[in-house]
OpenMM code with the backbone's topology and positions (N, CA, C; nanometers):
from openmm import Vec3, app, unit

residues = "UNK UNK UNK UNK UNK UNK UNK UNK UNK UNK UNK UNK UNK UNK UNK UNK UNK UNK UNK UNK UNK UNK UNK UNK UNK UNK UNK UNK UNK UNK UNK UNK UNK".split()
positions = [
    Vec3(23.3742, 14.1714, 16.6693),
    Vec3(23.3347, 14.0363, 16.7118),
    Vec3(23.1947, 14.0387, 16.7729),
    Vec3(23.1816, 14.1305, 16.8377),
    Vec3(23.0419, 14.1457, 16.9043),
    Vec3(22.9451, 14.1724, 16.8399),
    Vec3(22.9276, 14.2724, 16.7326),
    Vec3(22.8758, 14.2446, 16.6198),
    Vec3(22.8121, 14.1681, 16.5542),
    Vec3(22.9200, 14.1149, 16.5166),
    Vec3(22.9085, 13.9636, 16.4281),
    Vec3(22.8097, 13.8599, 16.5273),
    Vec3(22.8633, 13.8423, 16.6412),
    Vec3(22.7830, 13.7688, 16.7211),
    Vec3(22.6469, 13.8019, 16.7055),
    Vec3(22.6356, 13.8988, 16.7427),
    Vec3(22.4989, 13.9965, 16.7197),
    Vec3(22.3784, 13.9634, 16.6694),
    Vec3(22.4893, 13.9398, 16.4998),
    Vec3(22.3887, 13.9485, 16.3849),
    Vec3(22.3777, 13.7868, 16.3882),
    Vec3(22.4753, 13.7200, 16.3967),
    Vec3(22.4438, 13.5715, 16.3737),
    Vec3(22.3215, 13.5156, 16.4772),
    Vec3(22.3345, 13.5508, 16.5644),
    Vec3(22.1993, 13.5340, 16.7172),
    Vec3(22.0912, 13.5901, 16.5915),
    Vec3(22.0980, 13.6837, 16.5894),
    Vec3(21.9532, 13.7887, 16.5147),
    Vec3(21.9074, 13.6328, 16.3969),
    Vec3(22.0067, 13.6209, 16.3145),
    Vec3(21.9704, 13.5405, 16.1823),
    Vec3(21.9239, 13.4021, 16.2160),
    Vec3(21.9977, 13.3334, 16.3209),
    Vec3(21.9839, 13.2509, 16.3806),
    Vec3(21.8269, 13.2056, 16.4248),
    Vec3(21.8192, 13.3066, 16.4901),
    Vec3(21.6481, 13.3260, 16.5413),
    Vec3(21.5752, 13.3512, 16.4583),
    Vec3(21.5835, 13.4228, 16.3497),
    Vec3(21.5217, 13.4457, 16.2102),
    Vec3(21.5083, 13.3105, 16.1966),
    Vec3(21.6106, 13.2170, 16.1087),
    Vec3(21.6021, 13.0964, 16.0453),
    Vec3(21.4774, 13.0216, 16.1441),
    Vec3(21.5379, 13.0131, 16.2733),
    Vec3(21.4350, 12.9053, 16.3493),
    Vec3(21.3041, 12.9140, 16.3263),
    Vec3(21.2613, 13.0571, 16.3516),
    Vec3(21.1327, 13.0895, 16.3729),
    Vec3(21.0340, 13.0213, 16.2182),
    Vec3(21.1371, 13.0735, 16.1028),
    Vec3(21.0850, 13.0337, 15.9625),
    Vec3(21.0721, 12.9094, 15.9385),
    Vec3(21.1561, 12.8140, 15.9978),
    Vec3(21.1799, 12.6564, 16.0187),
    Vec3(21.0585, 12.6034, 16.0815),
    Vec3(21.0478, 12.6769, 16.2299),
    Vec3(20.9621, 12.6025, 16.2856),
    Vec3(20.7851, 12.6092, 16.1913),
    Vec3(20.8042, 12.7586, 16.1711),
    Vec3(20.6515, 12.8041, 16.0918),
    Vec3(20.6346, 12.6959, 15.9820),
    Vec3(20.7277, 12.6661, 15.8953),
    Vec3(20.7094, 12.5889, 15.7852),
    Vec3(20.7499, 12.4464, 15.8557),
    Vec3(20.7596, 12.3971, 15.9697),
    Vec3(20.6909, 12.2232, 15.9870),
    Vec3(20.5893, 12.1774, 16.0887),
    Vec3(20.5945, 12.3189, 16.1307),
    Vec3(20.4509, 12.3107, 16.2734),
    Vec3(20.3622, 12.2211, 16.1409),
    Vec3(20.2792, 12.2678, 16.0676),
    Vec3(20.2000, 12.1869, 15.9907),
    Vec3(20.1878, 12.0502, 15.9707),
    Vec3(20.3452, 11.9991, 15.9416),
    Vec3(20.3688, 11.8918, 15.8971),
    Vec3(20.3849, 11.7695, 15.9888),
    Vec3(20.4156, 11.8365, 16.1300),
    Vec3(20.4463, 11.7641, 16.2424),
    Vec3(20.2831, 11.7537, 16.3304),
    Vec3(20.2161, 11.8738, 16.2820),
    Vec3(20.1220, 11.8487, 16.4221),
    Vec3(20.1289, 11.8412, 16.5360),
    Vec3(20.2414, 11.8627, 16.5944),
    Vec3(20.2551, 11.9134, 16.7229),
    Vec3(20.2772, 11.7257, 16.7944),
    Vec3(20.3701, 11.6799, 16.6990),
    Vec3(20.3872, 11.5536, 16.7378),
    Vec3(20.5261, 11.5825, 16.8262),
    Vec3(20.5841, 11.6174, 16.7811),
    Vec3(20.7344, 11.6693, 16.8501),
    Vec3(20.7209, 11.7939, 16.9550),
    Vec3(20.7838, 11.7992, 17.0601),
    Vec3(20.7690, 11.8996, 17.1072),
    Vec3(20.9659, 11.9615, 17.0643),
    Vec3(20.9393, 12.0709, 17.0258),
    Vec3(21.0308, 12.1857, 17.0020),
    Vec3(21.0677, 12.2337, 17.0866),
] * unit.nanometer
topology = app.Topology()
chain = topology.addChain("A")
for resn in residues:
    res = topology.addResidue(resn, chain)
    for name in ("N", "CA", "C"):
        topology.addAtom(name, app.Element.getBySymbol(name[0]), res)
C-alpha cells in the first residue's frame, strides 16, 4: 500500500508539473496556480 501510494504521489507530481509547463503559455500567468 505504501508503495503504491508512493508511486501515485511521484506520477501525480509528474502529471502536474507537465500540465502546468504546457498552459503556463496559454494562460500568461492570468491564473494563479
Amino acid at each position: 500500500m505504501c508503495t503504491t501510494i508512493m508511486v501515485l504521489s511521484t506520477i501525480a507530481l509528474l502529471l502536474r508539473r507537465m500540465f502546468i509547463n504546457r498552459v503556463k503559455p496559454q494562460l500568461k500567468q492570468k491564473e494563479h496556480i
